[in-house]
Biopython code that builds the backbone (N, CA, C, O; Angstrom):
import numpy as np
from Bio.PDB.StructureBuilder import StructureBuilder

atoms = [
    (1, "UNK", "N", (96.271, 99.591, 110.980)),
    (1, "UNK", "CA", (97.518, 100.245, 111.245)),
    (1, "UNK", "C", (97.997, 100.875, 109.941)),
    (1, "UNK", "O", (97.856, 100.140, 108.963)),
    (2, "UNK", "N", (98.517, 102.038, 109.717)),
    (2, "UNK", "CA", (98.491, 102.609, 108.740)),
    (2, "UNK", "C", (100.142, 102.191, 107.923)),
    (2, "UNK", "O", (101.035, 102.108, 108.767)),
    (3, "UNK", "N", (100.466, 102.015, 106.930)),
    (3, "UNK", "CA", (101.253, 101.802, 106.855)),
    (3, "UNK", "C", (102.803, 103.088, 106.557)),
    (3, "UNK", "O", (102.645, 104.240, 106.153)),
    (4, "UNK", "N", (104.079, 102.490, 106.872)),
    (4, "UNK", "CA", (104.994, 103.411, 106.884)),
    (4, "UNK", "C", (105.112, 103.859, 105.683)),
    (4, "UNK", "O", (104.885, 103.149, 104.703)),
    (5, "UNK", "N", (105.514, 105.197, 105.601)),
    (5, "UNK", "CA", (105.807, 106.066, 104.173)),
    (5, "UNK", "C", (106.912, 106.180, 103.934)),
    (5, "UNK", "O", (107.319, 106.769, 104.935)),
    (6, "UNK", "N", (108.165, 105.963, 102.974)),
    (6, "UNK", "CA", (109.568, 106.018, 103.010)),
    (6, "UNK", "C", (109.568, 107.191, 102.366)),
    (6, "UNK", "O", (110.707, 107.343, 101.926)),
    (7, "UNK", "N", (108.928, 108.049, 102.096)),
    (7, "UNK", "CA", (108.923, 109.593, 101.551)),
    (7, "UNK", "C", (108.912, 110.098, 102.661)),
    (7, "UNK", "O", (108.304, 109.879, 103.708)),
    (8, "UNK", "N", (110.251, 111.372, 102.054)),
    (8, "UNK", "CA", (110.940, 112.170, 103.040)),
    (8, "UNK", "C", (109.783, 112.857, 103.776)),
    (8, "UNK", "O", (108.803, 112.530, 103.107)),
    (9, "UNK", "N", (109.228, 113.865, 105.091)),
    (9, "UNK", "CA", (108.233, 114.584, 104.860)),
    (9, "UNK", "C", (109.221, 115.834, 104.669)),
    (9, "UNK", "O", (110.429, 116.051, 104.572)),
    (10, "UNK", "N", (107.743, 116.677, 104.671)),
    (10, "UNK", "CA", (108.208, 118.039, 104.227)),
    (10, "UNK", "C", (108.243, 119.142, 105.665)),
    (10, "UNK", "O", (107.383, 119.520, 106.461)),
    (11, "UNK", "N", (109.231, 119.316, 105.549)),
    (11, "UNK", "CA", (108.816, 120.137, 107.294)),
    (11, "UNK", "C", (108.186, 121.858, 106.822)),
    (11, "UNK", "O", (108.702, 122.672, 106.056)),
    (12, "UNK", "N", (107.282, 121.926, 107.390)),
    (12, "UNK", "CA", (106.210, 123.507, 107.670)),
    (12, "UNK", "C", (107.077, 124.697, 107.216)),
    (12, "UNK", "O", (107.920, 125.104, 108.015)),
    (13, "UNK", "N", (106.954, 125.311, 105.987)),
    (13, "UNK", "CA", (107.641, 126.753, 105.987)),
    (13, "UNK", "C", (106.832, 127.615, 106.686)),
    (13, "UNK", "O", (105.779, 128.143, 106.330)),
    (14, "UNK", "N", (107.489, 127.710, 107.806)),
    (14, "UNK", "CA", (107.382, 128.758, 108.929)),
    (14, "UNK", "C", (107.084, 130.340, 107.961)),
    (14, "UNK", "O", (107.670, 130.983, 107.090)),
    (15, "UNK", "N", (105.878, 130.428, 108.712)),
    (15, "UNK", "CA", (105.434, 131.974, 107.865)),
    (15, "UNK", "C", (106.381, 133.095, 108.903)),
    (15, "UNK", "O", (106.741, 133.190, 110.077)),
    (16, "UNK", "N", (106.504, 133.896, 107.491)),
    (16, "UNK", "CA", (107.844, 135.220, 107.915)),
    (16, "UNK", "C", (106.788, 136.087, 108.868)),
    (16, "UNK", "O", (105.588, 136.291, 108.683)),
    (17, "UNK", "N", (107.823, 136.612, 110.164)),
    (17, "UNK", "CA", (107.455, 137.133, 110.949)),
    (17, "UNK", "C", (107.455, 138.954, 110.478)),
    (17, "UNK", "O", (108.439, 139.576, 110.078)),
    (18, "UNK", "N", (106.619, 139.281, 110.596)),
    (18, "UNK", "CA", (106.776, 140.873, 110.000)),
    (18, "UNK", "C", (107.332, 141.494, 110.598)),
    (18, "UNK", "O", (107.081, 141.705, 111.785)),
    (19, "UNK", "N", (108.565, 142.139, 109.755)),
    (19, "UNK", "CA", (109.782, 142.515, 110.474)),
    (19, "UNK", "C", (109.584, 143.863, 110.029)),
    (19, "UNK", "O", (108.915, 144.233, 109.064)),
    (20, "UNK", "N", (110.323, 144.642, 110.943)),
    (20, "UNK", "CA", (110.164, 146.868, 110.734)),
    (20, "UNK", "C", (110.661, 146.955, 109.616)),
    (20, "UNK", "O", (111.756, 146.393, 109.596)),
    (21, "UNK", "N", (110.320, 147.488, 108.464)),
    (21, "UNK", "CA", (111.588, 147.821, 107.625)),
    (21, "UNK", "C", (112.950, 148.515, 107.444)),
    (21, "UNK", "O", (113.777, 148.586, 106.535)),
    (22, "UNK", "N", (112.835, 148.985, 108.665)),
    (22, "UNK", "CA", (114.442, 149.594, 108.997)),
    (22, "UNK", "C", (115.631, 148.069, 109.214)),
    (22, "UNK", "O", (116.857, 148.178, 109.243)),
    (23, "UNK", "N", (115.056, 147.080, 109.310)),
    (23, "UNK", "CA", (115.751, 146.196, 109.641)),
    (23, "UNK", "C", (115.774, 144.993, 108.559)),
    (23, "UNK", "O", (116.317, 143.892, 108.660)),
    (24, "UNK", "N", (115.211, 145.398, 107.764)),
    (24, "UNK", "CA", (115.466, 144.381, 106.552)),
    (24, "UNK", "C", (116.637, 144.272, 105.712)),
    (24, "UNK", "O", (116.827, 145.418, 105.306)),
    (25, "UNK", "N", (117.679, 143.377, 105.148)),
    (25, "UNK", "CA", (118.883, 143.761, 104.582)),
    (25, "UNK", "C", (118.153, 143.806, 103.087)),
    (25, "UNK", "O", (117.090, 143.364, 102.651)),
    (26, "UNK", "N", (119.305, 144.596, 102.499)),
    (26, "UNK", "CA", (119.154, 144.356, 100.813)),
    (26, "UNK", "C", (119.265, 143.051, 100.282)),
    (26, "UNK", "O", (120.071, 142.411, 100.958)),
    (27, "UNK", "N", (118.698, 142.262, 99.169)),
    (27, "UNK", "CA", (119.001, 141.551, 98.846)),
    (27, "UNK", "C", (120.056, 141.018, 98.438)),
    (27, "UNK", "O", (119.730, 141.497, 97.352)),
    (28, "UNK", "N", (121.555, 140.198, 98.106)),
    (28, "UNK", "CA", (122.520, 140.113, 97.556)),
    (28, "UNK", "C", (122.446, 139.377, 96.576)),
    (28, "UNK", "O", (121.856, 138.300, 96.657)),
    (29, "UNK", "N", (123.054, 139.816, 95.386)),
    (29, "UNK", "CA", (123.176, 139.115, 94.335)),
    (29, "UNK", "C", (124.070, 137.405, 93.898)),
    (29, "UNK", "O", (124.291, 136.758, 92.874)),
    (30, "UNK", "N", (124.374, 137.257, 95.528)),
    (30, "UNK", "CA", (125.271, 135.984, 95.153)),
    (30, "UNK", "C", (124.178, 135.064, 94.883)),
    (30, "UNK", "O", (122.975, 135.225, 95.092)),
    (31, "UNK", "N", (125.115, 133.564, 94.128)),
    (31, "UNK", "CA", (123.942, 132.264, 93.978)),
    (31, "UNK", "C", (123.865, 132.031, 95.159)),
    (31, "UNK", "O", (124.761, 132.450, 95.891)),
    (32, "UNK", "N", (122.698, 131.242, 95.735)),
    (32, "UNK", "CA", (122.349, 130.324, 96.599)),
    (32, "UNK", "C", (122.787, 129.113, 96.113)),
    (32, "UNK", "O", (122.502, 128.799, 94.957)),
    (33, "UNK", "N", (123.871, 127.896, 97.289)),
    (33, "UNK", "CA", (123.890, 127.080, 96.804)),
    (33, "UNK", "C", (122.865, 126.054, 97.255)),
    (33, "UNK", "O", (122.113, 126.071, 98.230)),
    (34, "UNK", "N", (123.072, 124.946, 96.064)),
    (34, "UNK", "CA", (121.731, 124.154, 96.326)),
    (34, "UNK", "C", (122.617, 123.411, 95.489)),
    (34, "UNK", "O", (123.436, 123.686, 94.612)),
    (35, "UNK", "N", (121.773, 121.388, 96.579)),
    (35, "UNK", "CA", (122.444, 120.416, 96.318)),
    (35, "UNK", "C", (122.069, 119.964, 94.813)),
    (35, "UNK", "O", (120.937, 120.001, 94.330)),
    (36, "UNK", "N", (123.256, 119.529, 94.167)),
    (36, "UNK", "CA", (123.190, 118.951, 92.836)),
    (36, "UNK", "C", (121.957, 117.915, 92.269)),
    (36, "UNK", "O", (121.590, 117.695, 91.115)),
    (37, "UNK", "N", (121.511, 117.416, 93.470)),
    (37, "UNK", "CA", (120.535, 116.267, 93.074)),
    (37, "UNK", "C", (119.723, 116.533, 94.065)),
    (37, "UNK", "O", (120.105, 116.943, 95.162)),
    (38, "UNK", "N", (118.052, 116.229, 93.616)),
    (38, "UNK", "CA", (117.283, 116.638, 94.295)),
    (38, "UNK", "C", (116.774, 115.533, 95.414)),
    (38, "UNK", "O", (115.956, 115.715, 96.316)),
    (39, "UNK", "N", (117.488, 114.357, 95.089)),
    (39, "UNK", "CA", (117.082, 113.120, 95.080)),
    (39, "UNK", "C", (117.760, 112.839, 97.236)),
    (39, "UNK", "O", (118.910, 112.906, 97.670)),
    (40, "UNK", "N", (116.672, 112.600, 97.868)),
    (40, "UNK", "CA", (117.091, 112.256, 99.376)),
    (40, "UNK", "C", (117.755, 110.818, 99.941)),
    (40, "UNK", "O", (117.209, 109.715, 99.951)),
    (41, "UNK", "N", (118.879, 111.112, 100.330)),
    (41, "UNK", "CA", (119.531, 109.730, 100.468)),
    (41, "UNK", "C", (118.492, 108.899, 100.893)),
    (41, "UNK", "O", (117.880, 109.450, 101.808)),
    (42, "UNK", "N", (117.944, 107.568, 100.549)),
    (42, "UNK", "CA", (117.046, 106.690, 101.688)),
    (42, "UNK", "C", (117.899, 105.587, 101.718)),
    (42, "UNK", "O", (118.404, 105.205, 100.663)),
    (43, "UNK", "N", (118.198, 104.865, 103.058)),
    (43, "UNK", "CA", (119.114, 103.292, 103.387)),
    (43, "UNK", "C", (118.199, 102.157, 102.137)),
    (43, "UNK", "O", (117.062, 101.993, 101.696)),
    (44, "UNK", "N", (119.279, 101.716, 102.022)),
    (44, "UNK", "CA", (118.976, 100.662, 101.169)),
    (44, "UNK", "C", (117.872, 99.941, 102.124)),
    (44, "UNK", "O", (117.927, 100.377, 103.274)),
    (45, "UNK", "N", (116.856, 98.912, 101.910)),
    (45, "UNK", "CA", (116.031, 98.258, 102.365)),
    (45, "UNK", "C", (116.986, 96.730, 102.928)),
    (45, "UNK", "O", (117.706, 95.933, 102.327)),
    (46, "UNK", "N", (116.666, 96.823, 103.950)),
    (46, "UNK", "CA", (117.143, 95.285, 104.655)),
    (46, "UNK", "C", (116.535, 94.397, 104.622)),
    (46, "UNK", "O", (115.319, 94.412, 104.428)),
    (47, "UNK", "N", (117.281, 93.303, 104.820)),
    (47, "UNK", "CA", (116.387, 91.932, 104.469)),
    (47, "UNK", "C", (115.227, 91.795, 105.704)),
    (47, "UNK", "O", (115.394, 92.406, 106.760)),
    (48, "UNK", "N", (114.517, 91.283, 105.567)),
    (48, "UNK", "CA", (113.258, 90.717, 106.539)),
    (48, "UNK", "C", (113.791, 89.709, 107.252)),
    (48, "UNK", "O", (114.456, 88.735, 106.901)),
    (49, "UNK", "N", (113.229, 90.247, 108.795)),
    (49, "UNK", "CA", (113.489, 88.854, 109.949)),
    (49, "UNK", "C", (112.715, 87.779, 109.846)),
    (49, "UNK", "O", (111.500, 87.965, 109.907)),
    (50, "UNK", "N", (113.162, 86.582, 109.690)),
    (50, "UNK", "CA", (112.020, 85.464, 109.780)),
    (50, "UNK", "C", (111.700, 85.294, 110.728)),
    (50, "UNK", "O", (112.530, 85.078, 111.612)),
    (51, "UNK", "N", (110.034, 85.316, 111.056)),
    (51, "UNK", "CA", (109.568, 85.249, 112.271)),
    (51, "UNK", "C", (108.452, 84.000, 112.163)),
    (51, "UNK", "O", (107.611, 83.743, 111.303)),
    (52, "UNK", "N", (108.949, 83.107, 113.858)),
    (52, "UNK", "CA", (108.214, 81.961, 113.706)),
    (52, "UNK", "C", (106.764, 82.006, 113.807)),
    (52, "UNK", "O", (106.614, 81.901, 115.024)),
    (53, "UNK", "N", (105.941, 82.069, 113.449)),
    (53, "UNK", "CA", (104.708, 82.555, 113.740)),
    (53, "UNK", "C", (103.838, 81.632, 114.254)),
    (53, "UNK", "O", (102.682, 82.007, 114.448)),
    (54, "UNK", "N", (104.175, 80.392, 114.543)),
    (54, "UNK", "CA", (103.831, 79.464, 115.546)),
    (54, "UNK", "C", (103.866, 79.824, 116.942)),
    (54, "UNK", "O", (102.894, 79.889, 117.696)),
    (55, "UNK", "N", (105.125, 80.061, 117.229)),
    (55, "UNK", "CA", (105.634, 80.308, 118.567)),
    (55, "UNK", "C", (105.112, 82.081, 118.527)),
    (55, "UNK", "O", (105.109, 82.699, 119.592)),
    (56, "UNK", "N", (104.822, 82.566, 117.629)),
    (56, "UNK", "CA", (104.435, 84.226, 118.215)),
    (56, "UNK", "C", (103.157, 83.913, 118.536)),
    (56, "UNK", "O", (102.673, 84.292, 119.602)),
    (57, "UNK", "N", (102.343, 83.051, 117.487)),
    (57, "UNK", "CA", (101.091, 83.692, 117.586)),
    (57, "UNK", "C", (100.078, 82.176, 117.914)),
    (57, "UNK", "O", (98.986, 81.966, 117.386)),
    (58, "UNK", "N", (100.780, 81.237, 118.918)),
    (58, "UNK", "CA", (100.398, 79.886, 119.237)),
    (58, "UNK", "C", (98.728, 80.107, 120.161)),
    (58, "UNK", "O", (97.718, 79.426, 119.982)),
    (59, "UNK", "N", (98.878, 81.102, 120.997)),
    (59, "UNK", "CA", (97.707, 81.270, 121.331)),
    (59, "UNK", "C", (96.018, 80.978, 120.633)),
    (59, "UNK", "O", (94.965, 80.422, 120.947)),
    (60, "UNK", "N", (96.628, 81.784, 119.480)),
    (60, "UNK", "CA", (95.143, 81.994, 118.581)),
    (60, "UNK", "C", (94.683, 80.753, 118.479)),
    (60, "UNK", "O", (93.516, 80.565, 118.824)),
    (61, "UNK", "N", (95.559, 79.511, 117.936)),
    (61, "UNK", "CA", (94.751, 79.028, 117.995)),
    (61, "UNK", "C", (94.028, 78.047, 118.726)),
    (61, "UNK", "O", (93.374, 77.127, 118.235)),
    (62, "UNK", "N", (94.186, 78.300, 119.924)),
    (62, "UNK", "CA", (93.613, 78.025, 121.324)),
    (62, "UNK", "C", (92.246, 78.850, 121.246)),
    (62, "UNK", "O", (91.183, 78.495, 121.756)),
    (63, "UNK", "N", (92.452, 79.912, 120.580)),
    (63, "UNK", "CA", (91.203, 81.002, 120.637)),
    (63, "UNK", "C", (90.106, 80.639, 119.843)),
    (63, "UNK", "O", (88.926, 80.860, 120.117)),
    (64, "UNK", "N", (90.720, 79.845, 118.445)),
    (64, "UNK", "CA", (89.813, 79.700, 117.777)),
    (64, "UNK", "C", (88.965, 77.884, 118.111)),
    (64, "UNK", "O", (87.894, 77.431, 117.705)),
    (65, "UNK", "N", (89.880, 77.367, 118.865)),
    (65, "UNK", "CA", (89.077, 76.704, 118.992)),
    (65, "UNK", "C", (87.744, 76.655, 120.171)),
    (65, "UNK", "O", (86.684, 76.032, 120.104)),
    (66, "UNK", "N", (88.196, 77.443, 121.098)),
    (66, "UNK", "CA", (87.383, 77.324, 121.994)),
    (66, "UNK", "C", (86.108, 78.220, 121.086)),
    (66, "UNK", "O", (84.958, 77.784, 121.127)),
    (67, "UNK", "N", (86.376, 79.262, 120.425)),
    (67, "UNK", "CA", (85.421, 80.182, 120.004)),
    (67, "UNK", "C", (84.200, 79.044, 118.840)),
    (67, "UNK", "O", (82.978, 78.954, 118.719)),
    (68, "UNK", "N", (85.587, 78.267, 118.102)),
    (68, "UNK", "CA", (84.302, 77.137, 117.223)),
    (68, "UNK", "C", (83.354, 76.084, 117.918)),
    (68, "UNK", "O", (82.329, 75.650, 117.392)),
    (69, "UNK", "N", (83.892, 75.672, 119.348)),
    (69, "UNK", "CA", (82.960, 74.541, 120.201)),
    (69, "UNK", "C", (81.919, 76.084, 120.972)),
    (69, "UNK", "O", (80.809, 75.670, 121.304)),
    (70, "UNK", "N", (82.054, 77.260, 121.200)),
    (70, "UNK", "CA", (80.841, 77.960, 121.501)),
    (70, "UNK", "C", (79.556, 78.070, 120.631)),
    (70, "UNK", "O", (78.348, 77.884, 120.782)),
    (71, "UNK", "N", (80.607, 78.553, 119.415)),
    (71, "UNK", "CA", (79.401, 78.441, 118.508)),
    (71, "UNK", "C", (78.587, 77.193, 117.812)),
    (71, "UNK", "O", (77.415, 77.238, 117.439)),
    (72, "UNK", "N", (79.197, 76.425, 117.752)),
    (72, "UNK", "CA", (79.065, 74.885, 117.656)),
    (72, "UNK", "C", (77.520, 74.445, 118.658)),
    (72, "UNK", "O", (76.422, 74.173, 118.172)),
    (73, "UNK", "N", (77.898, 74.489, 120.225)),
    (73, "UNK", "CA", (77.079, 74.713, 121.408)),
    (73, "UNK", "C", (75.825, 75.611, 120.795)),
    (73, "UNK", "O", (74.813, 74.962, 120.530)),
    (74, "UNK", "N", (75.791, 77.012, 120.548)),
    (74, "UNK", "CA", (74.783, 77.918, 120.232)),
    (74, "UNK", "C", (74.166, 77.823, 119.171)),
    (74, "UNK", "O", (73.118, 78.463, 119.086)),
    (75, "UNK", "N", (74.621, 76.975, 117.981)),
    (75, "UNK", "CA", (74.038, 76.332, 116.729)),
    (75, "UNK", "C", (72.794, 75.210, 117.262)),
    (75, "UNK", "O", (71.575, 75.379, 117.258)),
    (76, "UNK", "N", (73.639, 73.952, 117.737)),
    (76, "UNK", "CA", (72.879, 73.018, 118.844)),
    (76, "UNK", "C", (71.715, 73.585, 119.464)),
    (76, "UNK", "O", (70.616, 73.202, 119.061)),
    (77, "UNK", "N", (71.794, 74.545, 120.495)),
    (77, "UNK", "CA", (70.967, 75.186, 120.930)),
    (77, "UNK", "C", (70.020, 75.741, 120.412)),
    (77, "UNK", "O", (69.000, 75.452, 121.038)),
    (78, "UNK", "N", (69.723, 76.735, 119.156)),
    (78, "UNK", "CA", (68.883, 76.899, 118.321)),
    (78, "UNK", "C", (68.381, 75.674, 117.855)),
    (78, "UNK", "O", (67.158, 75.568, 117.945)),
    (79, "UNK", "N", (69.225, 74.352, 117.197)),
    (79, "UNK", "CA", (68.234, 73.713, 116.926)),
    (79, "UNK", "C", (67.196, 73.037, 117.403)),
    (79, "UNK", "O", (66.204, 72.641, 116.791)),
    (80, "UNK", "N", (67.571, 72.882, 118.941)),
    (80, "UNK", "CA", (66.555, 72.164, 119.861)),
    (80, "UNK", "C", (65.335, 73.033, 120.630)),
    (80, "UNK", "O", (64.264, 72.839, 121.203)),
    (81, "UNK", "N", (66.273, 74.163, 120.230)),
    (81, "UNK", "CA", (64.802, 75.321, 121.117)),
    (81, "UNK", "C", (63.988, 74.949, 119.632)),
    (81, "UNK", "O", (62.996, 74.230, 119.758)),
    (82, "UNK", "N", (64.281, 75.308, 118.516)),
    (82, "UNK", "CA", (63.445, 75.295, 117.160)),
    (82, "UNK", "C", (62.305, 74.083, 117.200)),
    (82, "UNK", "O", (61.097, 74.186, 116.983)),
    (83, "UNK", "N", (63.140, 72.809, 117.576)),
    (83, "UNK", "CA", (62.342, 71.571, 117.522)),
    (83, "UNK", "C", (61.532, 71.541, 118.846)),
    (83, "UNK", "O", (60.807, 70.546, 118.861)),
    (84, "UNK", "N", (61.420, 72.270, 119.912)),
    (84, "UNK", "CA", (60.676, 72.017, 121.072)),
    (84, "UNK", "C", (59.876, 73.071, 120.834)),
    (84, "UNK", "O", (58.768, 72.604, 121.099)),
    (85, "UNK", "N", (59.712, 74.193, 120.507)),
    (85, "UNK", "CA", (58.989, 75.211, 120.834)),
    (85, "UNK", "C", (58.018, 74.903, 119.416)),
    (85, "UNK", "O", (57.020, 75.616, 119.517)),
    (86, "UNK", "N", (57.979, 74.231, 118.358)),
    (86, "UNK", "CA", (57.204, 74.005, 117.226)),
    (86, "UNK", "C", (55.475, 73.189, 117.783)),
    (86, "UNK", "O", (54.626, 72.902, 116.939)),
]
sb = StructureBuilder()
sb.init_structure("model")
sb.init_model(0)
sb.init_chain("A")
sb.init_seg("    ")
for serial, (resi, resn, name, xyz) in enumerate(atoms, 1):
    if name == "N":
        sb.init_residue(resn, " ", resi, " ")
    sb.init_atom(name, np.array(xyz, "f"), 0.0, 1.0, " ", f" {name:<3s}", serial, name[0])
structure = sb.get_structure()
């Protein structure tokens, strides 16, 4: 799972549509304003939920045990085919 990026993205500068030149304005000499700081508000970071991870994730290890008595079984098994078929 990839993890989240707290960097702003950058949204696509849309390429200029070619416009007639009868319809282009002159440029104006006023400033453009632009914000004092370049810097993007981000929320302060919140504390972390404690999560019981017993009760989330109690299953597994139901999983792992049944998965260690299979292989357990299929270990067994190799060794007795090994010792009979010699």
């Amino acid at each position: 799972m990839a993890k989240k990026s707290r960097r702003a993205r950058r949204q696509r500068a849309s390429r200029p549509q070619s416009v007639p030149p009868s319809t282009t304005a002159a440029p104006t000499s006023q400033p453009v304003d632009t914000p004092e700081d370049d810097q993007v508000d981000v929320p302060a970071p919140t504390a972390a939920k404690q999560v019981d991870f017993v009760a989330e994730y109690g299953y597994i290890v139901g999983d792992l045990r049944s998965m260690g008595i299979i292989a357990l079984a299929m270990l067994a098994l190799l060794i007795i085919l090994a010792l009979v078929l010699q």
